[in-house]
N, C-alpha and C positions, 0 to 999 in steps of 0.2 A: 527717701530714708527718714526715718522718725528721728522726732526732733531731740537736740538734744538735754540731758542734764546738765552737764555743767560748760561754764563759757570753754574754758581750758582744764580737758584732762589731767595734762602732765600736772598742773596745779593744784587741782584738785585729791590725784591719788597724793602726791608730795606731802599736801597740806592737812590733809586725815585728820593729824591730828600733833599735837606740840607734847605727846606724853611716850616718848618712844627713846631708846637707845641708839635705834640707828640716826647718822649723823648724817643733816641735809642734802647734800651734794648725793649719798648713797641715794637717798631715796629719789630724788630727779632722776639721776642716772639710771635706777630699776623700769622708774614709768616710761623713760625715754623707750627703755630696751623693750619691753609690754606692747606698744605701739609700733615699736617695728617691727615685730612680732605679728600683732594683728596685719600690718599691710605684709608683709612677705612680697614675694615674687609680684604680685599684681598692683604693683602701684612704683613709678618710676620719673625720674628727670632724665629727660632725653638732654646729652650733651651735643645732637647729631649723629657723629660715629661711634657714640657707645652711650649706652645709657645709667642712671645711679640709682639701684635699688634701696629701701631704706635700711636692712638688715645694718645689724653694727655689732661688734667684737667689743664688750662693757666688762672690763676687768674692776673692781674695787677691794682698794689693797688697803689697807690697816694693820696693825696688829692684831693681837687675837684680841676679843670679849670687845671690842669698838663694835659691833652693831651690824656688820656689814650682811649678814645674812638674815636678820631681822627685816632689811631693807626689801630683799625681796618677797617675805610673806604677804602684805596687803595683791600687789599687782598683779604674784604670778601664782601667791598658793590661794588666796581668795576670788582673785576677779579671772586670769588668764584661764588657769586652769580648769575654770565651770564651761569655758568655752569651750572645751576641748573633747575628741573620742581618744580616745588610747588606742596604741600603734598595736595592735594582737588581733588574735583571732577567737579569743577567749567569751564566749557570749555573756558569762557574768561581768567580766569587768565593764564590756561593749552597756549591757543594760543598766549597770547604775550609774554609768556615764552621761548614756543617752537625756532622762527627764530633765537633768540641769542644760544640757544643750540645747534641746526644744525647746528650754521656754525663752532661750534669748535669739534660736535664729530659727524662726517658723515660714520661711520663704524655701520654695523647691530649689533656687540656684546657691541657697547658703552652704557654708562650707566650713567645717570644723578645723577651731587652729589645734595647730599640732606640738607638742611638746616633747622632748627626752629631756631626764634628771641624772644629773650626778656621773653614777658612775656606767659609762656607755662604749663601747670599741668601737673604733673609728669603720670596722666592718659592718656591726651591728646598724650601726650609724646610715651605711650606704643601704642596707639591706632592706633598714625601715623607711629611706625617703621613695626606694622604689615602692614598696606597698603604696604610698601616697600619693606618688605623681598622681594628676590628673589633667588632661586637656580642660581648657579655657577658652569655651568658646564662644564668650565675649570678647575677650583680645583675640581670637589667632582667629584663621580661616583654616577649609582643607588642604588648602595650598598649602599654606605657612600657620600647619598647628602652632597654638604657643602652650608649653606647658608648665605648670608649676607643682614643685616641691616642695614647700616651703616649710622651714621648721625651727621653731626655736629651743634652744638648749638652757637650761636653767643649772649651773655648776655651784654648790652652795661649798663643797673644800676644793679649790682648782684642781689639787695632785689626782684627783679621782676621775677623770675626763682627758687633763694633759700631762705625757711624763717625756720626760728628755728625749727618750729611744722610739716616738710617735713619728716617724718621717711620713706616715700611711696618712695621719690623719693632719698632721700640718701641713699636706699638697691640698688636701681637701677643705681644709678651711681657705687657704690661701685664694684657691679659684672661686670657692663658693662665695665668700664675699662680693665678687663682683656678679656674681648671678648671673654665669654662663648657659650657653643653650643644655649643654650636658657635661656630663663628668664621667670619665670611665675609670672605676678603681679594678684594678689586679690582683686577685688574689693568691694566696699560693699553693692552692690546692681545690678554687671552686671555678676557677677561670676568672674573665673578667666581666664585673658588674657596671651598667651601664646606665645611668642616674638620668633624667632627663628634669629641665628646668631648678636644679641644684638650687637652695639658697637658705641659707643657716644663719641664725639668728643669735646671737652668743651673749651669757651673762652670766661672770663668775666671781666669787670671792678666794683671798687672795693675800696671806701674810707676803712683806716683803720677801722675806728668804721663801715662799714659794714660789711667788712667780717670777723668780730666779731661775731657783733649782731644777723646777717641774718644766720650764721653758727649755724646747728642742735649742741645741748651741749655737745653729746655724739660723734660728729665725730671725737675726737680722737680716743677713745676707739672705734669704730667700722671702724676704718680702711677709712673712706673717708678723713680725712687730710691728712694722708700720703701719696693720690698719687692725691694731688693738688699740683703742682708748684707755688707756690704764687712768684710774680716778683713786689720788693717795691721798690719804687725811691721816693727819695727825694732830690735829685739833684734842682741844679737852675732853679727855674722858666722861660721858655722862654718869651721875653716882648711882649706881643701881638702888631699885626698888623691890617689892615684894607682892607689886603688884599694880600693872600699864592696862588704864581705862581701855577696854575694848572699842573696836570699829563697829557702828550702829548698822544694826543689818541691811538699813532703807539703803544707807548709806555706799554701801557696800553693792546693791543689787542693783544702784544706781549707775554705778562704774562700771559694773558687768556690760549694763545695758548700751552703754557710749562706746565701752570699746568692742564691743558686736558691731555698732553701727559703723562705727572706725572701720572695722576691718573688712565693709562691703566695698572700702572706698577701692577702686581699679582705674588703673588707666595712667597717662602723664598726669604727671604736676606739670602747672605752667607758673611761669615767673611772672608779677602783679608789672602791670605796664611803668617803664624806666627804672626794675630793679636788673635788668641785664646789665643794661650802661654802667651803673654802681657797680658790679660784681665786677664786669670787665676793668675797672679804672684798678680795683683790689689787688687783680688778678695783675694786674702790667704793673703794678708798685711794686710787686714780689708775695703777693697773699701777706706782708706782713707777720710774720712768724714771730712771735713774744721768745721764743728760747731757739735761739740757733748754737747749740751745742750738738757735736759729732753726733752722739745717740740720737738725738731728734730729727736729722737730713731726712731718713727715712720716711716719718710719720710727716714733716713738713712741706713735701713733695705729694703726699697725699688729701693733705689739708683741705682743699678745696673738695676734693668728695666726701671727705667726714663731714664738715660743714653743710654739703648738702642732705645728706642722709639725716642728720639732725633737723635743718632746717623742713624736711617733709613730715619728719615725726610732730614736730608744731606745729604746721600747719594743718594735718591730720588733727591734732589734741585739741584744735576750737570749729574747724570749717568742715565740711564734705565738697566743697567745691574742688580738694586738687590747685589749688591758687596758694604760690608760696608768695605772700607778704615780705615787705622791708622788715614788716614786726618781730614778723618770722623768722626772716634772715638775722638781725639782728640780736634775738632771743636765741639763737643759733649760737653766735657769736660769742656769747656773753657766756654762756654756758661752758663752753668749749674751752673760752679763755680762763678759767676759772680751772678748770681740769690742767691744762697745761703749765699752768704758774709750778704745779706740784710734780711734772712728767720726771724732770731729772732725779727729783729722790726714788720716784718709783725704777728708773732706768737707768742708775747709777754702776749697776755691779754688773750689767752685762758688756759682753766682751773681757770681762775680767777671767782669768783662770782659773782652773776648779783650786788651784793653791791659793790664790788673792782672794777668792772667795771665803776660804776656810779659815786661812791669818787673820779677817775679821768677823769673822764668826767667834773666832777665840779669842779676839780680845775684846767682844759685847759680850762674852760670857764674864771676863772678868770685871768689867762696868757692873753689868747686873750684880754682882756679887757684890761688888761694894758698894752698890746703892741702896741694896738693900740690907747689910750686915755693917756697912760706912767702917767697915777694915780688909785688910788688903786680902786675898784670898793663898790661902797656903799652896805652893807647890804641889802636896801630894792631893788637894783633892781639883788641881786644876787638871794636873796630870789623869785622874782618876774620870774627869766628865770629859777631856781629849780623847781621850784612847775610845772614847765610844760613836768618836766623830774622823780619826785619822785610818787609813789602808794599812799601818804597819805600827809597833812603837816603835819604829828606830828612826821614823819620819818627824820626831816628835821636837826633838830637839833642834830639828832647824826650823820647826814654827813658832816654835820659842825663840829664835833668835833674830828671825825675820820680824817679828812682834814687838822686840824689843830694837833694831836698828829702824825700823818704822815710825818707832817714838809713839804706837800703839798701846804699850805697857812699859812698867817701870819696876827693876826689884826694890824693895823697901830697903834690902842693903846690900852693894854692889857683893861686897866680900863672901854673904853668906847666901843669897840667891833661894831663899825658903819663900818668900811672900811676896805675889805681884801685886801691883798698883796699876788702877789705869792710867794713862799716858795724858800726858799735857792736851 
C-alpha cells in the first residue's frame, strides 16, 4: 500500500482547518463515519462467534444553522465522494465519475466506494446494494464465497431518509448494522429481494424535534436506537461570516489519497498484545457506562461494539497493519465518552407520547417568544401558531392546561388569561 499523508486521518480531515461553523465533535464524528465507509463489509473484529464490522449509525443533532451539515462537506462532498461510481446505468454520469476514480484507485482489484444521499426508499436502497454486491475473493473461497455490499448513506435533513411509518427500512438498518451474511426484503408487489453481504454505513443530521418526530416509535424496543450514536451539541454558536478560507486543493487530494489507501485495508483487525486482558477486565467491571438512565440500557448493552467499530476506524485513520492499539482503544474511548455525556438531551423525549411531545413543543414556542420579544405572548396568536401544530381546535384547551398544571407556562393574570408566560 502507498505510503501515507497524514499520521492520523480522522485528525487531519477534523483539523483542515479552525475557520468553519461546523462545531468539532461534528466534524470527528463526519471523518469517523468516512472511514467506515471506506472499510465497509471487508475489514472486521472477530469476537469468535460473530464478528464487528466498522459501519456506524452517526446522527448529529443541533439546532438548526449550528454547522452540522457543513461538517459533512470536506470528508463526504470532497474526499469520499471522488472515490466513488454512482449506483445507475446511466453512461454519462458513469464517465464523469470515472477520471476522479482512476486516479486514486489504479490497481485491477480496487473497488469503488459507494454512496446514496438524502432522500432514498428503503426499496431503492435494497435494490441499489444488489446492483453492487460483489464476491471477495480475497476473503471468501468457492466453498464459502464472502460477499460484500457495502454502502454508505450520507443524510444531510434526517426527515428525508427516516419517517415514523418506515418499519421496511428500520428492519433493514437494524440487521445491516451487524453486517449479516444476507438480507431478504419483501416487497409488495415485486416479490422478495435478496441482498447478499448487506452493510450500510449511516450519517445524518438532525434537529432535536427531528430525530424525535422522524424516529420509527418502536425503535427502542426493536433494537434500532441502540446502535445509533446520536452526537448533541449545544455549545456556542459560532458568529457567522461572509466568507470561510477554502480547503487547499493539495490538501484536499491528499485525504483523497489516504482514504483510497484506507479502504484497501481487508481482513481481521487484531488486538496489539495484552490489550484483550484490559478489554476483558472493562468488560467484567460492567463496560462502565458514564449514564445509566432507562433510555441509554439499550445503547449501554451495545457499548462494547460501538467502541469497537470506532476503535478500527483509528486504527484504520494512522496504520494499514489491521492492529487495534491501546491508543486506539483509548482514542475510542474518549471519543465516545464525549458523545455520551450529551445522549440524554438528545434521548430525552423518546417514549414520550405524541401529546407530552407536543405540551413541550408549545410551551418552547412560548419561551422562544419571549425571548425574543421579552413579553409574554398573547393568547390569540399562541392559539393562532397551535392550531397549526394540533389534530383538532377542540384539543386545544386541554394543552393549555396540561401546560399550565405542568408549571410549563404561566398567565400573566390568573382572572384575565390573555397572555402566557414561560414557566418557572
Amino acid at each position: 500500500m502507498s505510503r501515507r499523508k497524514f499520521s492520523n486521518w480522522i485528525e487531519a480531515c477534523a483539523n483542515a482547518s479552525d475557520d468553519s461553523i461546523a462545531p468539532q465533535p461534528f466534524q470527528i464524528w463526519s471523518a469517523i463515519s468516512a472511514i467506515a465507509g471506506a472499510l465497509g463489509r471487508t475489514s472486521w473484529y472477530s469476537a469468535g462467534q460473530f464478528k464487528i464490522t466498522p459501519n456506524l449509525y452517526i446522527v448529529l443533532i443541533a439546532d438548526r444553522g449550528r454547522g452540522k451539515s457543513v461538517a459533512l462537506h470536506l470528508p463526504f462532498d470532497d474526499v469520499f465522494c471522488k472515490l466513488t461510481l454512482p449506483i445507475t446505468n446511466n453512461e454519462d454520469d458513469l464517465a464523469s465519475a470515472q477520471s476522479s476514480f482512476e486516479r486514486y484507485f489504479t490497481e485491477p482489484t480496487d473497488s469503488p466506494l459507494r454512496i446514496e444521499r438524502d432522500r432514498i426508499t428503503p426499496e431503492k436502497l435494497v435494490v441499489d446494494m444488489r446492483k453492487i454486491t460483489r464476491q471477495d475473493f480475497d476473503l471468501g473461497t468457492a466453498v464459502e464465497p464472502y460477499f460484500d455490499a457495502s454502502v454508505t448513506v450520507v443524510t444531510s435533513e434526517f426527515g428525508t431518509f427516516m419517517q415514523r411509518n418506515f418499519g421496511d427500512l428500520q428492519m433493514l438498518l437494524t440487521d445491516s448494522w451487524d453486517s449479516k451474511a444476507e438480507y431478504s426484503y419483501r416487497t409488495k408487489t415485486a416479490g422478495s429481494y435478496i441482498v447478499k453481504g448487506p452493510c450500510v454505513n449511516w450519517i445524518a443530521c438532525a434537529t432535536p424535534a427531528q430525530f424525535v418526530t422522524h424516529m420509527p416509535e418502536d425503535a427502542m424496543e426493536q433494537g434500532l436506537l441502540s446502535r445509533i450514536i446520536p452526537v448533541y451539541f449545544d455549545g456556542d454558536k459560532v458568529d457567522r461570516k461572509s466568507f470561510y478560507k477554502p480547503h487547499n486543493p493539495t490538501y484536499i487530494h491528499q485525504l483523497r489519497d489516504d482514504l483510497a489507501t484506507i479502504s484497501r485495508i481487508k481482513g481481521e483487525f487484531k488486538l496489539e498484545a495484552g490489550l484483550r486482558e484490559s478489554i476483558d477486565e472493562w468488560l467484567a467491571d460492567g463496560m462502565k457506562p458514564q449514564i445509566e438512565e432507562p433510555v441509554m440500557e439499550g445503547f449501554n448493552e451495545r457499548r462494547f461494539s460501538h467502541l469497537m467499530k470506532v476503535a478500527i476506524c483509528y486504527s484504520a485513520a494512522k496504520s494499514d497493519r489491521g492492529i487495534i492499539t491501546k491508543v486506539d482503544w483509548d482514542e475510542a474511548k474518549a471519543v465516545l465518552s464525549k458523545a455520551e455525556k450529551n445522549m440524554p438531551k438528545a434521548l430525552e423525549n423518546f417514549g414520550m407520547s405524541r401529546s407530552g411531545r407536543l405540551v413541550e413543543e408549545l410551551a418552547l414556542m412560548v419561551r422562544l417568544w419571549y425571548a425574543s420579544k421579552d413579553k409574554p405572548m398573547p393568547i390569540t396568536i399562541f392559539k393562532a401558531q397551535a392550531l397549526k401544530r394540533v389534530s383538532s381546535p377542540a384539543e386545544l384547551p386541554a394543552y393549555i392546561e396540561a401546560m399550565i398544571e405542568s408549571k410549563l407556562v404561566n398567565w400573566t393574570d390568573g382572572r384575565v388569561q390573555s397572555h402566557l408566560l414561560p414557566g418557572k
